[in-house]
GUZAMAR-866830 format. One record per atom (N, C-alpha, C, CB): x, y negated, z. Coordinates in steps of 0.2 Angstrom, whole numbers, plus 5000, padded with zeros to 4 digits. Glycine has a CB too. Layout:
! residues N
XYZ/...
END
This chain:
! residues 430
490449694895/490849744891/491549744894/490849724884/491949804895/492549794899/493049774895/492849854902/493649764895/494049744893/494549804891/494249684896/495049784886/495049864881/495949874882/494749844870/496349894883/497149884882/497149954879/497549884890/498049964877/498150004874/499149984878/497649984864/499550054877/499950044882/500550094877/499650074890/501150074875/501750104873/502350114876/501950084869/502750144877/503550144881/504050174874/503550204890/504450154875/505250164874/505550174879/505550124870/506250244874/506450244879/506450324886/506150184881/506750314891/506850374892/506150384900/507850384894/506150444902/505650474904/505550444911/505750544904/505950394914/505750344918/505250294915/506350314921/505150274910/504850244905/504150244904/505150254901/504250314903/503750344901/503250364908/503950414895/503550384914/503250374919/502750334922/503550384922/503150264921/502950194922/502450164918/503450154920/502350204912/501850184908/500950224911/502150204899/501250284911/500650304915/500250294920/500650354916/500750254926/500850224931/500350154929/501650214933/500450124927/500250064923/499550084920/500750034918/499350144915/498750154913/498250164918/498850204908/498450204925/498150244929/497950174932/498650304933/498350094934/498150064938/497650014933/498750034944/497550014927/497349974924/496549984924/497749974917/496550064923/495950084923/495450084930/496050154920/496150104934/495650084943/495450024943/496250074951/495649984937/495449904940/495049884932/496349834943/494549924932/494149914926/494049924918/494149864926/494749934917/494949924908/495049994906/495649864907/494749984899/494550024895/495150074892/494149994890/495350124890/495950134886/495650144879/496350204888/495950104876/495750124868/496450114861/495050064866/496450144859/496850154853/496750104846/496750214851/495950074845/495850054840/495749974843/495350094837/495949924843/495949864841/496049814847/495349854836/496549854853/496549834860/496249744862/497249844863/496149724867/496049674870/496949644872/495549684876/497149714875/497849684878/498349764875/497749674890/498849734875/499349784871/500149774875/499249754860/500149824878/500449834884/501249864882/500049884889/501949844881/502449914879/502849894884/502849924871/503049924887/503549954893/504349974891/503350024896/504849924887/505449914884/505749954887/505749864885/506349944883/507049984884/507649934881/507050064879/508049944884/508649894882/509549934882/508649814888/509449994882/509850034881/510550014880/509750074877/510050014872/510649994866/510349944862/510850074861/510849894858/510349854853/509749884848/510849834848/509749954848/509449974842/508849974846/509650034838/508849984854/508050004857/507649934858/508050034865/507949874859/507849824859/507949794850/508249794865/507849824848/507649794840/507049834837/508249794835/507049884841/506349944839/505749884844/506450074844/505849864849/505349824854/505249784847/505649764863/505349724847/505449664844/505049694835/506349644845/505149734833/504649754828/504149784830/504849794825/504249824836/503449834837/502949754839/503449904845/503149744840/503049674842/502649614836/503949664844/502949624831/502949604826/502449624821/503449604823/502449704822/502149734816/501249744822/502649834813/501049754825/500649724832/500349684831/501049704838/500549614830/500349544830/500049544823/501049484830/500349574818/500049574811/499549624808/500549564807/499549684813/498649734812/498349704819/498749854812/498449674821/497849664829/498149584829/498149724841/497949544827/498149464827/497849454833/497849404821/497349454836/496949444841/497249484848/496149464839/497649514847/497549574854/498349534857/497749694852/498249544865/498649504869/499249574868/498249484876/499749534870/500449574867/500749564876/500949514859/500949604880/501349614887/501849654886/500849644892/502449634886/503149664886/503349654894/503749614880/503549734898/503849744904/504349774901/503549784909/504849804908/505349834907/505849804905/505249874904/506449854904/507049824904/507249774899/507449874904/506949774894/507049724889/506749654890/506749754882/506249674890/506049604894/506349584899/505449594896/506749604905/507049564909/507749534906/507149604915/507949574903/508649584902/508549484896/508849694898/508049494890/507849444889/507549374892/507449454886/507249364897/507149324903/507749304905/506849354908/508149344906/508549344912/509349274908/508849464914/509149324901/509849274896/509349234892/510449314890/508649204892/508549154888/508449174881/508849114889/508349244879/508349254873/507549294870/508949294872/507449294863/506849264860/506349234862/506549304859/506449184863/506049134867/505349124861/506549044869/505549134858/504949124849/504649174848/505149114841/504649244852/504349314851/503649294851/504549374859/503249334846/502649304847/502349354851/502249304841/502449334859/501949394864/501649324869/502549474870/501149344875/500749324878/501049334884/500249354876/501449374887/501649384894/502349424891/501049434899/502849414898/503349444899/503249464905/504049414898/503449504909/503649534915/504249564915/503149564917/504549544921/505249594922/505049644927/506049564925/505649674926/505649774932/505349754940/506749824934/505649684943/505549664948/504849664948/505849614949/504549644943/503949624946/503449674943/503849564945/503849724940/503249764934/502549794940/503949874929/502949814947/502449844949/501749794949/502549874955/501649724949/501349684950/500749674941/501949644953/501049724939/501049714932/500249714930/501449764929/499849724933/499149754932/498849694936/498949844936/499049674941/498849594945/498949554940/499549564951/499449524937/499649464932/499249494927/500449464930/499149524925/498649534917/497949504920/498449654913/497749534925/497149514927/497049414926/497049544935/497349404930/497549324932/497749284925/498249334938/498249314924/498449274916/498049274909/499149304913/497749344909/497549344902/496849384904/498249374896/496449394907/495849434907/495549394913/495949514908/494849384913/494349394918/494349444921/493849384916/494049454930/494149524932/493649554930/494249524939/493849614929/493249684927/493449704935/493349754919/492649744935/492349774942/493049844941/491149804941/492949834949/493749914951/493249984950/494149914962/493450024950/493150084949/493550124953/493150104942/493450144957/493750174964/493350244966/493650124971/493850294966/493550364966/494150394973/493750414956/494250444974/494450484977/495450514974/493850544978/495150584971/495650624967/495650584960/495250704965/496150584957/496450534950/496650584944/497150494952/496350554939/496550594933/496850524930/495850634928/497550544926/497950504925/497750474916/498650544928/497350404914/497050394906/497650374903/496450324906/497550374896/497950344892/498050394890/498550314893/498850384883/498950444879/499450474880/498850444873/499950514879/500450534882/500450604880/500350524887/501050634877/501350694873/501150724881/502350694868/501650724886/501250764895/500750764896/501450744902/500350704896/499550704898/499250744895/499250644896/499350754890/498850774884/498950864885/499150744874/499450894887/499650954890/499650964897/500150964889/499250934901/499250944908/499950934912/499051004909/500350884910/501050874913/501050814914/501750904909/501450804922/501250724923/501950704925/500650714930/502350644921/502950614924/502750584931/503250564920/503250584935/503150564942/503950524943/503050634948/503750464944/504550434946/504650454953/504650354945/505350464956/505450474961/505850414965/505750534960/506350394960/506750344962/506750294956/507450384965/506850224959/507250174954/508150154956/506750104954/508150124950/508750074951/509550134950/508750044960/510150094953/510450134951/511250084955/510250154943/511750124959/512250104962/512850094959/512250144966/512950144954/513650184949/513850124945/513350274942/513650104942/513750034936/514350074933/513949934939/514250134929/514650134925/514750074920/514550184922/515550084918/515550044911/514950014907/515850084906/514850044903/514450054896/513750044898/514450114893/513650034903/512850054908/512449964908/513150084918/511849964907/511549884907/511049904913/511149834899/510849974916/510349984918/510249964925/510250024917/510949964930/510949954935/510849854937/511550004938/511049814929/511049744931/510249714929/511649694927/509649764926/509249754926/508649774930/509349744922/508849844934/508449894940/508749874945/508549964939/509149854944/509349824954/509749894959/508449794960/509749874964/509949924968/509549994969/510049904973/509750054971/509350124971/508550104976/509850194976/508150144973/507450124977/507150194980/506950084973/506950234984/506750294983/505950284984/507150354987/505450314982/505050354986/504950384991/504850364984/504550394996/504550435001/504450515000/504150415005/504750544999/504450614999/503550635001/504850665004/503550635006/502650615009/502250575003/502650545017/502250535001/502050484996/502150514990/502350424996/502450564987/502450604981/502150644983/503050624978/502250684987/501950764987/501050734990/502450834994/500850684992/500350664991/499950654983/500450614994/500350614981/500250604974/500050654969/500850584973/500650714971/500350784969/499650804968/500450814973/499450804975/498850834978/498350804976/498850834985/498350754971/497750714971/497650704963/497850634974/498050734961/498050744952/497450804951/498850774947/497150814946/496650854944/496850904937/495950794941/496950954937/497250994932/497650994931/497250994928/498050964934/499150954930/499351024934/499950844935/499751054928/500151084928/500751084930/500251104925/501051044930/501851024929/502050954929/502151044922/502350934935/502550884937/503250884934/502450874945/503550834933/504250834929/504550754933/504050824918/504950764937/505250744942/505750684938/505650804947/505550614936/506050564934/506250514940/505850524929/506950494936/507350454939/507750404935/507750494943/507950354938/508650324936/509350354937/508750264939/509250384944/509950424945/509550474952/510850364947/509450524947/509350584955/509850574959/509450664955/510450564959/510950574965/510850514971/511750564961/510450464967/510350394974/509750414976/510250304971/509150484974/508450494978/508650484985/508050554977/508550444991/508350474997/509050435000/508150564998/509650424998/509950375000/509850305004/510050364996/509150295003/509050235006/508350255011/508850164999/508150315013/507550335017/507650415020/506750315011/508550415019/508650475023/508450555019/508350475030/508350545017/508150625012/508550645006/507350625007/508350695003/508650714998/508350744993/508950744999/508750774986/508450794982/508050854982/508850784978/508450914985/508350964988/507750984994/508850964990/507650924997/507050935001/506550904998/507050905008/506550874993/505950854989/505650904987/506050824983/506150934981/505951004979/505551054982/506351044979/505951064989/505751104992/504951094996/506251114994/504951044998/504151005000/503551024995/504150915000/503851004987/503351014984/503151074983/503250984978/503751114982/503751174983/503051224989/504451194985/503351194995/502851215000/502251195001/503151205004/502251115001/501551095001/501051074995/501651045004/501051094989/500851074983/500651164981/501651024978/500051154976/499951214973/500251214965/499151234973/500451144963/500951134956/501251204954/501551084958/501251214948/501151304946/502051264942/500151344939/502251224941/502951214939/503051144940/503051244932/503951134941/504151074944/504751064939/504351074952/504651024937/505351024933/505750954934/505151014924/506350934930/506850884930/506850844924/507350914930/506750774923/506950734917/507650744914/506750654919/507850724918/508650704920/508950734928/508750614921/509350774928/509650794935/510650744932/509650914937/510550724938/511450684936/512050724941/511450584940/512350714936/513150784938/513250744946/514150774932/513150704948/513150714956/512650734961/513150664958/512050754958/511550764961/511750854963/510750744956/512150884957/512150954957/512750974961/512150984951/512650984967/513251004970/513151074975/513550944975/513351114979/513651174981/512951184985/514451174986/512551094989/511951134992/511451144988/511751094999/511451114984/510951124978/511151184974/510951054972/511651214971/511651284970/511251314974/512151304970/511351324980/511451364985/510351344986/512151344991/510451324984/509451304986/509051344978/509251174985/509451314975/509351344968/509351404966/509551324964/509851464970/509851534970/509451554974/510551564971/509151514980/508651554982/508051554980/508651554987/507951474977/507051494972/506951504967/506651444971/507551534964/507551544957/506951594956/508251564954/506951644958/506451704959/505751684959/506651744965/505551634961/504851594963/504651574958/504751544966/504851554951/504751564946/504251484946/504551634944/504351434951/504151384950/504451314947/504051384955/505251324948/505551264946/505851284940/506051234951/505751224933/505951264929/506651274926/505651264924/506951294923/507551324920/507751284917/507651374917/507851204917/507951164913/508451114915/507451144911/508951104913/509351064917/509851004910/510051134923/509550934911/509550884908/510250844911/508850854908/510950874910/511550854915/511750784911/512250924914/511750724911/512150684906/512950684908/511750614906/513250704903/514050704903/514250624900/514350774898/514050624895/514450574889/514950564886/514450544890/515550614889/516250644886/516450694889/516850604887/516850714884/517150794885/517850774887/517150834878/518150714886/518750674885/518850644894/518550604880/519450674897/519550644903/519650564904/519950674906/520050544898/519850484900/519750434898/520050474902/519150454892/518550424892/518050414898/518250444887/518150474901/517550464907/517950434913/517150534909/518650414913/518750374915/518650304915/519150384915/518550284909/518550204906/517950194907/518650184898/517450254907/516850244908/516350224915/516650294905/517050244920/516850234926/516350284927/516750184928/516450354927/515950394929/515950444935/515950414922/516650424936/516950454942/516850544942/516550424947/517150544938/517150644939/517650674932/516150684939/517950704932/518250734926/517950804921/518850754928/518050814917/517550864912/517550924917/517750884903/517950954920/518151014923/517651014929/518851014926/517550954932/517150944939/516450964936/517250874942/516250944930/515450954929/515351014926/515250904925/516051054922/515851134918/516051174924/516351154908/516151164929/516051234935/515351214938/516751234943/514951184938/514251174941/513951194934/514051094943/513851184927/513651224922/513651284924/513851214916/514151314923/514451374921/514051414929/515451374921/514051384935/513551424943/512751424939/513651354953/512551374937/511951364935/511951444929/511851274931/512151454925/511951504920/512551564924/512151484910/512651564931/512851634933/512151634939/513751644937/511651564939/511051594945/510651624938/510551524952/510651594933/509951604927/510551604921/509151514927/510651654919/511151644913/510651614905/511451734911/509851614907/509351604901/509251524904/508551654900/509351504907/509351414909/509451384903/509851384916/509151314901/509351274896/509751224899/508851244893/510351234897/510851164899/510751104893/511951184898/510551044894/510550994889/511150944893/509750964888/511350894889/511650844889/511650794884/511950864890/511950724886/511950644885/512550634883/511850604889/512650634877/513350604873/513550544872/513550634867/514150504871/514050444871/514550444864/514250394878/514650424859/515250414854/515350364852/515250444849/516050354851/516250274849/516350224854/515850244844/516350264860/516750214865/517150154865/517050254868/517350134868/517950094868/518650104868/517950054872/519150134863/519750184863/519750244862/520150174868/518750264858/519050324858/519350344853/518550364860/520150384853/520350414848/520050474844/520950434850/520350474841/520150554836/520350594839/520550574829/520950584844/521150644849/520550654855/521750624854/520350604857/519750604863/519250614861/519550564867/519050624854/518150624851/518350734849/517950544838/518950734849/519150804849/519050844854/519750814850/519150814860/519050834865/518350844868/519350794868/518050804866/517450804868/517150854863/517150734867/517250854857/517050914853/517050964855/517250924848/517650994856/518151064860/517551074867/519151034864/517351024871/517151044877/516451064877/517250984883/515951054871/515151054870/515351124864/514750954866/516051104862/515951204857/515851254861/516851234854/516451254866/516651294868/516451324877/517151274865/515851294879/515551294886/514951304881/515551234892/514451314889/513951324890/513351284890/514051344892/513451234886/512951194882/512551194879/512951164880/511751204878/511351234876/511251194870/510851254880/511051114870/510851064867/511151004871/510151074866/511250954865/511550874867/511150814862/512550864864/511050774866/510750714863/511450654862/509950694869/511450634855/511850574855/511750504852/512450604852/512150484857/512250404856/512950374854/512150364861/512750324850/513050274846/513350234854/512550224839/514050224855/514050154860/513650094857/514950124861/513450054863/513249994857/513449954866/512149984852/513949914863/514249854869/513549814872/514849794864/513449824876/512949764882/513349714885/512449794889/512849654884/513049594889/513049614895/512649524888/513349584900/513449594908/513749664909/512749584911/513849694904/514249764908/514949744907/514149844906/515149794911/516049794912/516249804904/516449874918/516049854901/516449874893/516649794889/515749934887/515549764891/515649684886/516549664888/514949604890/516849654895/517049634896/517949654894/516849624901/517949714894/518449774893/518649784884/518149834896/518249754882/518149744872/518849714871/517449674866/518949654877/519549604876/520249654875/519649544883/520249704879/520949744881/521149794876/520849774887/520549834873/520349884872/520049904865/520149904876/520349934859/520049934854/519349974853/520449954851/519149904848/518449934846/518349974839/517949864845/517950024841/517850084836/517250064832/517650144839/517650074825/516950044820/516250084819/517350044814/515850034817/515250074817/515350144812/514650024815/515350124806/515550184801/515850244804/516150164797/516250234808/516750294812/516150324818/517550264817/515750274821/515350294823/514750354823/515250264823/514550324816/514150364813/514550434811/513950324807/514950444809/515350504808/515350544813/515950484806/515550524819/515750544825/514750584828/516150444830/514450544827/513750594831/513450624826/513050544833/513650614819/513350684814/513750744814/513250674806/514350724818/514650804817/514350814825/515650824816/514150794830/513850794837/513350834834/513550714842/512950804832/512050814831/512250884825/511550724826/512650894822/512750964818/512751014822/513350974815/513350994829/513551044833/512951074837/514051014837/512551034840/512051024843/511451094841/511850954841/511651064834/511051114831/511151194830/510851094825/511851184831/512251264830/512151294834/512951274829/512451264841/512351294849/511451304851/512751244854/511051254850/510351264852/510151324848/509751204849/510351354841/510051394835/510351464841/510451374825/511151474845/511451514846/511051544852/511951484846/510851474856/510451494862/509651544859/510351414866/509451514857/508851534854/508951614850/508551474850/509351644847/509651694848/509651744852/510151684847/510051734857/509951754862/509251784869/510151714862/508951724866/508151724871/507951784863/507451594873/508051804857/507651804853/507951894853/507751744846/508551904854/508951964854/508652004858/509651954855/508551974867/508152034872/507452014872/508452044880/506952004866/506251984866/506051964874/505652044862/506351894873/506351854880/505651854882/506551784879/505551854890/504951874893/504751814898/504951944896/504451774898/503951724903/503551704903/503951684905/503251664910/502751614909/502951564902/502751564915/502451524902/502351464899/501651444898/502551454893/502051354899/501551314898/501151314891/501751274899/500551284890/500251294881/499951224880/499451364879/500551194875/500351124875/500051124869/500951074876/499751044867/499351024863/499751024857/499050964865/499951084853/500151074845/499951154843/501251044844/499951144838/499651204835/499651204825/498951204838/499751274823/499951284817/499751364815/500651264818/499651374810/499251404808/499051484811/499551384802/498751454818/498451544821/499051564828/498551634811/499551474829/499951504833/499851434838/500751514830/499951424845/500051384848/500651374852/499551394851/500951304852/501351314855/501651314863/501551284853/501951334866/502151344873/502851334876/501951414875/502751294881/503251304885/503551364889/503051254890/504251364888/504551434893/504651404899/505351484890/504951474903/505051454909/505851394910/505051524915/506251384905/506551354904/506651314900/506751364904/506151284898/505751224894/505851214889/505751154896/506051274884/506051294877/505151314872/506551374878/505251274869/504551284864/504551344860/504651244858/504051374861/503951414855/503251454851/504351474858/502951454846/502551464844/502151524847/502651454838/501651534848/501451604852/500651624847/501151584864/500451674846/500051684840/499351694846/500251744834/498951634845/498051664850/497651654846/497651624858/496851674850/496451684846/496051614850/496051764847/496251584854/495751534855/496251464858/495151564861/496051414858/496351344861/496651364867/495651294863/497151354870/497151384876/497751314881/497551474873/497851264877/498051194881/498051194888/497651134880/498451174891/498451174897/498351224902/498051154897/498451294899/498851364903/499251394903/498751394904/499451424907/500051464910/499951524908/500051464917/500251564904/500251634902/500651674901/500151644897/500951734904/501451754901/501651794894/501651784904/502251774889/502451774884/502951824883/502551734883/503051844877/503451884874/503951864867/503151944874/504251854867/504651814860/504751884856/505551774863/504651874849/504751934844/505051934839/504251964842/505151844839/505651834831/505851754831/505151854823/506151744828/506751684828/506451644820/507851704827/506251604819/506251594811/506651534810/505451574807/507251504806/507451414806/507551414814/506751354803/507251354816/507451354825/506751364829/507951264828/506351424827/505751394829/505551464834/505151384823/505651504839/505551564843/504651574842/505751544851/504551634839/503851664838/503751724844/503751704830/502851734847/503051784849/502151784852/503851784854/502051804856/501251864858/501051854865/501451974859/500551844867/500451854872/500551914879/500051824870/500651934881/500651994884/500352004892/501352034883/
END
């Protein structure tokens, strides 16, 4: 009988890549995926912020007490980052692994906690497990690890290490060997370190998969305000028309405040990143701009959380995801608390609900828009559905409900938008 796992990540879309990565090699090497009552119970951390490493630590707990019997394997950043300072030593799990060694991760399970099951070794690869992309024919691909920048506030680069790329050849391989994926969704730690260490770039990736790949759309997890510069415009005006890469651009700022993003060591001022927005919606004015906010920095004033507000009003920011600062051990800020006043949590809180208001004002505004000229594209038709509608991906990776007569997961159709309801875009096939 094979042996049974079951696999979770937190956390962001490098995460979630790594988990599929992990399911895909678990299964090459024998083991079952299952949902109900695993042998081995796999989660792939996050250590952000305190709050992601206290969501582990319950899953963790609540785990042990519906599956008493099922082996518990914590990777990823939390786990190192724990290893690394000798903390929860009493966690009730079975295995730790850190990032260094995650790839190895499927080795050790074998050796530590399983007898070997027979390899199962095919050609072309369908990627097991479960997964909101899987389940829609969209596959996370990591491109690069690690990370150089060590902003402030940042724990990711002391527990990812220095930048790592993949080869280009070795992804667009990768490609070619998936079975139905529609849409490859390109992660990273920092796009701007891809190919730094093996001569390439972000841009010729693209453009490879572009050429060598029949992938019907390529998207971005995260693109980093360094990655987007004058040759990448200029790459991006000419394939815009191909209607292959999608209109989605995930920029993380974190302030609006010059200098917060000084403190933050982020190296660039707010002006430097809203002329690269502002070229992006003069090549595609219907492109989604998202962004990463950070609040309650270390000194931020009422004047600088202003600022920041003012810059997400009043540009071209479609939608912002926000965060609470939460101080980490081993980064520069831990160390900078000494100098620099700390912002209370309370104020905190204050500070991301008028974010997360704002947020919702401008996404509602954008969608307007696409709803005002009954916006027209492709999309993707993922696995959700509601009463006689299915939902679909635009060509700029906006959801919207589309009314069919049959299941239709996993294709590409072109759409027509015909009405707005709350924040939800309706509309027809055509």
């Amino acid at each position: 009988m094979k042996k049974t796992f079951f696999s979770y990540s937190f956390g962001c879309r490098v995460n979630e890549a790594e988990k599929e990565e992990i399911d895909r090699k678990m299964a090459l090497n024998g083991f079952k995926f299952t949902k109900s009552k695993p042998d081995i119970f796999i989660i792939n951390s996050c250590a952000v912020t305190n709050k992601a490493e206290r969501e582990v630590r319950q899953l963790v707990y609540q785990t042990k007490k519906r599956i008493p019997k099922t082996k518990i394997v914590i990777t990823g950043c939390s786990a190192t980052y724990w290893l690394r300072n000798k903390l929860y030593q009493d966690l009730p799990v079975d295995l730790i692994v850190d990032n260094i060694n995650k790839e190895f991760l499927v080795d050790i399970i074998k050796k530590r906690l399983s007898s070997q099951p027979p390899l199962d070794r095919s050609g072309r690869e369908r990627v097991v497990g479960t997964s909101k992309f899987l389940d829609s024919e969209r596959l996370l691909i990591k491109i690069q690890d690690g990370c150089q920048r060590c902003c402030s506030y940042c724990i990711v680069p002391y527990l990812r290490g220095l930048p790592k790329s993949y080869l280009t050849k070795n992804i667009v391989d990768k490609i070619n060997k998936q079975i139905n994926i529609k849409e490859v969704i390109l992660t990273a730690v920092n796009t701007e370190a891809f190919g730094h260490d093996t001569g390439e770039n972000l841009t010729q990736l693209v453009s490879q998969i572009i050429n060598k790949t029949s992938i019907p759309r390529i998207s971005f997890g995260s693109i980093h305000p360094w990655s987007i510069d004058k040759k990448f415009l200029n790459f991006y005006r000419k394939i815009v028309k191909k209607n292959r890469l999608i209109n989605f651009f995930h920029i993380p700022l974190q302030s609006g405040s010059d200098k917060t993003l000084t403190l933050m060591k982020r190296g660039y001022a707010s002006k430097d990143l809203l002329w690269k927005i502002k070229e992006i919606k003069k090549i595609n004015s219907y492109a989604q701009i998202a962004t990463d906010v950070i609040v309650g920095f270390l000194d931020e004033s009422d004047n600088d959380f202003k600022e920041t507000y003012r810059f997400l009003e009043k540009n071209p920011i479609d939608k912002f995801h926000v965060f609470r600062f939460s101080n980490r051990l081993l980064t520069a800020a831990f160390f900078m608390k000494k100098k620099f006043p700390v912002i209370s949590n309370n104020l905190k809180i204050k500070r991301a609900k008028l974010l997360t208001n704002l947020s919702k004002k401008k996404y509602q505004q954008f969608l307007v828009q696409l709803q005002n000229i009954n916006y027209r594209s492709q999309a993707l038709f993922i696995d959700r559905f509601k009463n006689g509608y299915q939902q679909a991906l635009l060509d700029n990776q906006v959801p919207a409900w589309i009314k069919i007569n049959k299941r239709m997961t996993g294709e590409i159709k072109n759409v027509k938008i015909n009405y707005l309801r709350n924040i939800n875009l309706f509309g027809d096939l055509i």
